[in-house]
N, C-alpha and C positions, 0 to 999 in steps of 0.2 A: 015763838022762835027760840030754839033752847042758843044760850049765851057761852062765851066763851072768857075771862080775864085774861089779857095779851101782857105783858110785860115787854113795854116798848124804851129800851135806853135811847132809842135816834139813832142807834148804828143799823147798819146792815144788817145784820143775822137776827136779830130781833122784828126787823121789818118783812124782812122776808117770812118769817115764822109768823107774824096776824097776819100777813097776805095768804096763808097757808090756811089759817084757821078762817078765813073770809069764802076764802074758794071750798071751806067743806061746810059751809051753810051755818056756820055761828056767827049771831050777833056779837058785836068787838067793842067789850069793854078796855081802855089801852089807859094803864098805868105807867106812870114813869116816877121816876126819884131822883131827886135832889139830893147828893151828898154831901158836897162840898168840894168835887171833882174839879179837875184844872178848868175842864171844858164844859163847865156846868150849865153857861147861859146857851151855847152853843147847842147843846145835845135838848136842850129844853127849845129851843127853835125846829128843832130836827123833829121831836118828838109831838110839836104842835101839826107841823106840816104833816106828817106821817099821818095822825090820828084823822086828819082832818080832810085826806083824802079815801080813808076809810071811813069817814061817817061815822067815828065811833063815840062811845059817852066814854070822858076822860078823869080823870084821877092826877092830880100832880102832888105825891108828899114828899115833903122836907123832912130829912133825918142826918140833924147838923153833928151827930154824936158821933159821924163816922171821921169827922174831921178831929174829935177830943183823943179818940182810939190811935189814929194816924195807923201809921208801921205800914204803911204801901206810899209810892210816888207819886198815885192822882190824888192823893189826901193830905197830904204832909210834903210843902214844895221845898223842906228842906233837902228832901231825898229826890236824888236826880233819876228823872224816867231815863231808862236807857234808850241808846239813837246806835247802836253798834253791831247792832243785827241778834236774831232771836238764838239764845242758848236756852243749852239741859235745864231740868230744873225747874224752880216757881218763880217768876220773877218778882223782883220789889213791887212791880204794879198792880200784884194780887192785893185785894180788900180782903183782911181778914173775915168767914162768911159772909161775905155778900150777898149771896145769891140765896143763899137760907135764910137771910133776914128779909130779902127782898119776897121770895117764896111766901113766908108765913103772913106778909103782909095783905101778898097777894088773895092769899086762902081766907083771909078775914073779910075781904072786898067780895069775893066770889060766892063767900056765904050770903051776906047782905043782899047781894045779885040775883041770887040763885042760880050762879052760873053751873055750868057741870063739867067746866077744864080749865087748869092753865097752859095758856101758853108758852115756855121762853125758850129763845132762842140759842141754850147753850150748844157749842160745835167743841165735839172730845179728842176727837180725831186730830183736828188740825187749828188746834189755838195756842193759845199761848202758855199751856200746861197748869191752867189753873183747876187745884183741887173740886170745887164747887161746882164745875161743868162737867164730869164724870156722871155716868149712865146711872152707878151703882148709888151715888148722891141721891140723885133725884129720884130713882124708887125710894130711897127711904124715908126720903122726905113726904113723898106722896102716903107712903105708910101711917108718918107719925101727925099727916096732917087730918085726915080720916081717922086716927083715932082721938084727936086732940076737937073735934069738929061735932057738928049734929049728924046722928045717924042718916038723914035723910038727905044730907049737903054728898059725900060720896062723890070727893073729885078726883078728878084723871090729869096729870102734867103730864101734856104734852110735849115733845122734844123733837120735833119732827126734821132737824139739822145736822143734827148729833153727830149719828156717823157719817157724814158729807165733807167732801172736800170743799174748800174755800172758792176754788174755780166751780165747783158744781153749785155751790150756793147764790155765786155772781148771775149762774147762766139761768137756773129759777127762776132767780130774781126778775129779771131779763122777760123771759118767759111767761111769769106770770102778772109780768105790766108792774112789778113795784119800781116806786121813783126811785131810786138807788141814789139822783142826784138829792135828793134833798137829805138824806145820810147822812150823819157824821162820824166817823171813826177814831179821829187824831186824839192821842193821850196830851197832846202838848200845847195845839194852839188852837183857837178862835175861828182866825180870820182867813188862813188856809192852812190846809192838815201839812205837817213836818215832812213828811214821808220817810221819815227813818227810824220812828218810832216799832216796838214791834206788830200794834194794831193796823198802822199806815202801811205795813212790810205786807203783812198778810192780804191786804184790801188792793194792793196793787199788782201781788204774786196771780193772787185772783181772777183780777179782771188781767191781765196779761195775759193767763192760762185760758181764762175762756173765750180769749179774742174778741175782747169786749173794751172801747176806752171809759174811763171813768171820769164822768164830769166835775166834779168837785176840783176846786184849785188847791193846787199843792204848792209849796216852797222850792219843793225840789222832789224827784219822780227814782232817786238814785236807790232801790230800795236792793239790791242783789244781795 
């Protein structure tokens, strides 16, 4: 059964992307990371449930160096995540490459696998403007990991969210039976998501748009 490596943070859009790679007939290998994020225990609960209703073989690595690095606001809690609604721009809560450290990580697991894709869930269209979820990223990362690789490894990242609105990725979700409630989204808290954060803005815009309600308890639902 040819394999797939999912990169699953516990949010939504990464959940929905291995439900995607499950429905096109690859085994799910579902990695996640520990960085030292606000909501770290949180998205590793997410990220157990998630794996766990996909039957997949999991991966949890700790990579504490992103908290030595800081200069974003889920890493460094001296810097305040913004609650004031989504602006121009990259916001403080971009992780310097993230997702290319997370990527290359991935391409080492996938080799070991022999899997022949990754998955992630990055949305370019309609996020939060972070450089690393750009189309033109991720071919080149796919470039430099195949030539950084074994000739015979030859993987394909998948990005199957990319250009989706946030409401069309709620309705998928929806659609293709993912638990959506077992999700975590919130840059801010634990115990229920802020809802005014700009990840909680976008996950509420979402499910509002697709006339869908979102199970997960919030503090407060005021996301306009």
């Amino acid at each position: 059964m040819k394999k797939a490596v999912c990169i699953l943070s516990g949010g939504m859009d990464s959940a929905v992307a291995a439900y995607i790679a499950k429905k096109e007939g690859y085994e799910i290998v579902a990695v996640h990371f520990n960085y030292g994020q606000r909501t770290e225990k949180r998205e590793l609960q997410a990220f157990r449930d998630i794996a766990a209703s996909l039957e997949a073989k999991t991966y949890e690595i700790d990579l504490p160096f992103f908290k030595q690095i800081g200069a974003s606001a889920l890493t460094d809690e001296s810097l305040a995540v913004p609650t004031d609604g989504i602006k121009p721009g990259i916001p403080i809560t971009y992780v310097p490459f993230r997702n290319g450290i997370f990527l290359s990580i991935a391409a080492a697991i996938a080799e070991k696998e022999g899997a022949e894709a990754i998955f992630i869930g990055v949305v370019e269209e309609d996020s939060s403007g972070y450089p690393d979820c750009r189309e033109s990223f991720i071919q080149a990362m796919q470039r430099a990991i195949n030539l950084g690789t074994k000739d015979a490894t030859n993987l394909v990242i998948k990005t199957p969210l990319i250009h989706l609105k946030k409401e069309d990725i709620v309705a998928l979700g929806a659609k293709l039976g993912v638990p959506l409630e077992l999700t975590w989204s919130c840059y801010r808290f634990e115990d229920a998501a802020c809802g005014v954060c700009d990840s909680c803005r976008l996950r509420l815009k979402g499910f509002e748009k697709a006339g869908l309600k979102d199970k997960i308890p919030y503090k407060t639902t005021s996301a306009s």
